[in-house]
Each structure stands twice: as C-alpha cells, then as structure tokens.
N, C-alpha and C positions, 0 to 999 in steps of 0.2 A: 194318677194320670201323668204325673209331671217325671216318676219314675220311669216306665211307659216308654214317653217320648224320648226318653236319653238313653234308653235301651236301643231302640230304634235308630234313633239318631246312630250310636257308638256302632251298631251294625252294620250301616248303611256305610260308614266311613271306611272300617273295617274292610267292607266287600270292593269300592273304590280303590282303596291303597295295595289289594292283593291285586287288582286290573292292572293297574299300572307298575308293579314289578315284575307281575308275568309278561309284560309288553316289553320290558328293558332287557328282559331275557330274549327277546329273539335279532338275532340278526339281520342288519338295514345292507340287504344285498348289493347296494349302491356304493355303500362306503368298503365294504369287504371286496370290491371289484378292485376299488380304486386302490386299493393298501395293496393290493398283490400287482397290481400294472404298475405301481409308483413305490415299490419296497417301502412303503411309507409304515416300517413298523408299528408307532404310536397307534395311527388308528387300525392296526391290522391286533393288534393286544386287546383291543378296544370292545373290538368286534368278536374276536376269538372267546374271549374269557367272559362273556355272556353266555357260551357253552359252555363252559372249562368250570365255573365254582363249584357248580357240584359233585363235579369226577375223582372223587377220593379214591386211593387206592382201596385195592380189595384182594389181597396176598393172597393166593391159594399154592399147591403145592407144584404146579407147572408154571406159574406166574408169580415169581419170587415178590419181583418188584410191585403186583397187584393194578397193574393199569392197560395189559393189554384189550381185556374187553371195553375198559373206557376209551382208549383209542378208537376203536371199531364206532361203539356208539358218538365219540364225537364226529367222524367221517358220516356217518348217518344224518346226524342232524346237520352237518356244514352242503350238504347233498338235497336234504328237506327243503333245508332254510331259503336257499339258493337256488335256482335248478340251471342257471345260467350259468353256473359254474359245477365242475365234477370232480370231488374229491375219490382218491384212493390211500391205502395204507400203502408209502413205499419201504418203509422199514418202522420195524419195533426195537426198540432200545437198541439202537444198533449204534449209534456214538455213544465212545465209550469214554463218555466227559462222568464229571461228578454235578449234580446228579447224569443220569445217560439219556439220553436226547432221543427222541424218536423221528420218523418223516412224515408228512402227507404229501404226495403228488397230487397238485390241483392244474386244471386245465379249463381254460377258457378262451370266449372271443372278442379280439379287439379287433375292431375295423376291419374283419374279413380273415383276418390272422392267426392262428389258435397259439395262446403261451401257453407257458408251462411254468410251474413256481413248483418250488417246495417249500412248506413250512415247517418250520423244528420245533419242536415240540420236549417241553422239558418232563422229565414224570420220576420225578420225587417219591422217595420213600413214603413218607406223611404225608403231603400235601397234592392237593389238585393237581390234574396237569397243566402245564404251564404254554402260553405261545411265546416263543423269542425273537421270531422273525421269519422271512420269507429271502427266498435267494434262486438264483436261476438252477436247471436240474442240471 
C-alpha cells in the first residue's frame, strides 16, 4: 500500500512539473510588447527563447545551415502566441555575420500608431536559433 501511494504520489508530481514547464514555454504577450516598444533586449531574449530552445538546426541539402524551416515555425508561433502583434520573415540568413543572422519584421499598436521592429535572429551551425535584439526597420 505504502508502495502504491509513492507511485501515485511520484506521478502526480511528475504531471505538476511537466504543467509548469509547458507554461514557461509560452510567451507573456505583455512583456514581448514592451521589449519591442522599449528595445529593451534582456527581456525581449527572455521572451523570444521560450520559443527558440528547441529549434535545432536541421541541414538538408537546400538549407545548408539547417534553420530556415525553424525560422518559419518560430514566426508561427510568435503570430499564435501574440495576435496583437504580427510577425513576418524579412530575411533568412541574410547578415553575413559569423554565425549569419536572420530578420523578423514585426508590427504592432501603440497608442493608435502602428511600429515596426526587427528582430535578428542568430542561427548557428549547432545550436538553436538565437534572439539578439530588436532595432527599428
């Protein structure tokens, strides 16, 4: 019986701790507003890379570098997550930095006003895509 309940118990906790990592993964549309009105990078990294850990590249032979479709899908879910804001892809690996930097054009409303940011977007050989910042278009 006492087997039983710590089984129970371990599962119950288990199912708890997966709620609340799937909850850290979604973007607080609030704060991702305010990083793009207030270039406020930190929490714009913050915010971004709760979509971004899992977007590993994936090399095929028209996508060298392996992360144009994670691009796409991140514009998808920054699009989901948000609807007050609308992201598009304005360029794929088109800075030609080490690693090469991609864009999103996002557009939103302040006070009546529609901005406009871009956000750069790193995309690494190995590793996830990365956010680096937001800057006017």
């Amino acid at each position: 019986m006492v087997m039983k309940n710590a089984i129970v118990l371990f599962l119950l906790t288990l199912f708890l701790l997966s709620c609340s990592k799937r909850e850290d993964r979604v973007v607080n549309c609030a704060n991702y507003k305010t990083a793009l009105l207030s270039f406020d990078s930190d929490l714009l990294v913050a915010e971004m890379d709760k979509l971004t850990e899992d977007l590993l590249p994936v090399p095929i032979e028209s996508d060298e570098l392996g992360h144009h479709q994670n691009l796409k899908t991140l514009v998808s879910k920054l699009n989901s997550s948000c609807s007050e804001v609308s992201a598009e892809i304005k360029c794929y690996a088109c800075v030609k930095t080490l690693p090469t930097q991609s864009e999103i054009k996002v557009e939103l409303d302040s006070l009546g006003t529609e901005v406009v940011r871009v956000i750069d977007i790193s995309t690494p050989e190995n590793d996830p895509l990365q956010t680096l910042g937001a800057h006017y278009l």
